[in-house]
One Martini backbone bead per residue (centre of mass of N, CA, C, O) as a GRO file, in nm:
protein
   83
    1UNK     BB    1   0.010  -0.218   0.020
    2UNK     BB    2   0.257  -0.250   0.174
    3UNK     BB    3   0.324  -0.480   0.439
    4UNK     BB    4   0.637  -0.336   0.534
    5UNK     BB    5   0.525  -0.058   0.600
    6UNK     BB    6   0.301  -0.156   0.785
    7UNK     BB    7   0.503  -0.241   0.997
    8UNK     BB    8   0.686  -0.003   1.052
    9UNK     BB    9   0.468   0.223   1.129
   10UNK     BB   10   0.378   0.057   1.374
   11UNK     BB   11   0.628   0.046   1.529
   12UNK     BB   12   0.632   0.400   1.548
   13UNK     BB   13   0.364   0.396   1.730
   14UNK     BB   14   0.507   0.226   1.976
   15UNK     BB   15   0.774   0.458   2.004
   16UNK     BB   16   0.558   0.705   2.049
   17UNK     BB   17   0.367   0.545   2.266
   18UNK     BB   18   0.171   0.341   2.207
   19UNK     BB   19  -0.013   0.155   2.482
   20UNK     BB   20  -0.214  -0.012   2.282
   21UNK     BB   21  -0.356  -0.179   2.068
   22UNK     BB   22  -0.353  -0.220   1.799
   23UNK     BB   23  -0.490  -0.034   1.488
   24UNK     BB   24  -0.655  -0.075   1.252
   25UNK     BB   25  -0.639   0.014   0.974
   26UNK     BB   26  -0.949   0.226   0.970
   27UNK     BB   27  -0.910   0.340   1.248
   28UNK     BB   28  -0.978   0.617   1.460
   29UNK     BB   29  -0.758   0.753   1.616
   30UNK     BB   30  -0.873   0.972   1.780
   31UNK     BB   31  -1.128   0.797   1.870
   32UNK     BB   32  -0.863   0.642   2.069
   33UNK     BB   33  -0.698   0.909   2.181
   34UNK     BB   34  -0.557   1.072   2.002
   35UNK     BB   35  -0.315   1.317   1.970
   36UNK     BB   36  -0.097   1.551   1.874
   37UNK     BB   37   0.141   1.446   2.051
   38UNK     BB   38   0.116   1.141   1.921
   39UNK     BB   39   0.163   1.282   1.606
   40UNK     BB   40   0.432   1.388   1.629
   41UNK     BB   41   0.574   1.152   1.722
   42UNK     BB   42   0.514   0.962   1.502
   43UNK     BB   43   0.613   1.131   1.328
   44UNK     BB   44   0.936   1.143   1.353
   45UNK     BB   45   0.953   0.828   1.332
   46UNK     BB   46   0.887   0.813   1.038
   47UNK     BB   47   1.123   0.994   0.959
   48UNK     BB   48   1.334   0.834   1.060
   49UNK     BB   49   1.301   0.564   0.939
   50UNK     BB   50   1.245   0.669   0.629
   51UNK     BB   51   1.380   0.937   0.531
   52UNK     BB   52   1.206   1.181   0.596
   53UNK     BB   53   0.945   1.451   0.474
   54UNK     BB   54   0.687   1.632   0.543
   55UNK     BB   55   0.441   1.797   0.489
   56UNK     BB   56   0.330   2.038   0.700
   57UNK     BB   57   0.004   1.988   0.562
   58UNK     BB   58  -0.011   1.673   0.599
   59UNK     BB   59  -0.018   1.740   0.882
   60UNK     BB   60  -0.340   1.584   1.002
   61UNK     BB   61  -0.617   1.414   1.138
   62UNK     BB   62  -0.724   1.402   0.800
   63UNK     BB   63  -0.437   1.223   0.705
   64UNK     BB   64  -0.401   1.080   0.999
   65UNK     BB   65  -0.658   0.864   1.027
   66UNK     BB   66  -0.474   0.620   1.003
   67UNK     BB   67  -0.288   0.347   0.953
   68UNK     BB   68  -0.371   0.322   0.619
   69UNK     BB   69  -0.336   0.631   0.573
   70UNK     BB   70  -0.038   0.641   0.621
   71UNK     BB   71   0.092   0.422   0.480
   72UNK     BB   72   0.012   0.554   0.212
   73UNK     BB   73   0.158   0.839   0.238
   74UNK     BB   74   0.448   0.669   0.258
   75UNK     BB   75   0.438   0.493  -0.012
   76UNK     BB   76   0.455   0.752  -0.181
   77UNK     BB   77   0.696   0.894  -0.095
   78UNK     BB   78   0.902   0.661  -0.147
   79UNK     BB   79   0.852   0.623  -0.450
   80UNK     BB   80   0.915   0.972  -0.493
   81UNK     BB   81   1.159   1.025  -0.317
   82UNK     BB   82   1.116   1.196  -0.062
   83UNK     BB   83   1.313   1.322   0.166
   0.00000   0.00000   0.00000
């Protein structure tokens, strides 16, 4: 996984209203307090930042179960082209 990518997604995990320590890789966010509410937000912020759009049913608590998780997805599309 980029580096960059792993950069940027943390950048918008803190501008969606994240205000603790970020969390670790692997660390489940939901088990830290993550809510549907900061998961939309965040899911704004990375779509803005990559200029792109999640397929619907890709959001959802068990596919952005981490910061790890997440940089991984958003590394898949960007290489994919989707915009």
């Amino acid at each position: 996984m980029s580096t960059e990518v792993k950069k940027r997604v943390q950048e918008c995990l803190v501008r969606s209203g994240w205000d603790m320590d970020l969390p670790g890789e692997d660390e489940v966010l939901a088990d830290l307090g993550f809510d549907s509410l900061g998961l939309a937000l965040w899911v704004v912020e990375i779509e803005r930042e990559f200029g792109l759009r999640f397929p619907p049913k890709q959001v959802n608590f068990l596919e952005f179960k981490s910061l790890g998780a997440v940089s991984g997805i958003v590394e898949k599309l960007v290489k994919a082209g989707f915009p």
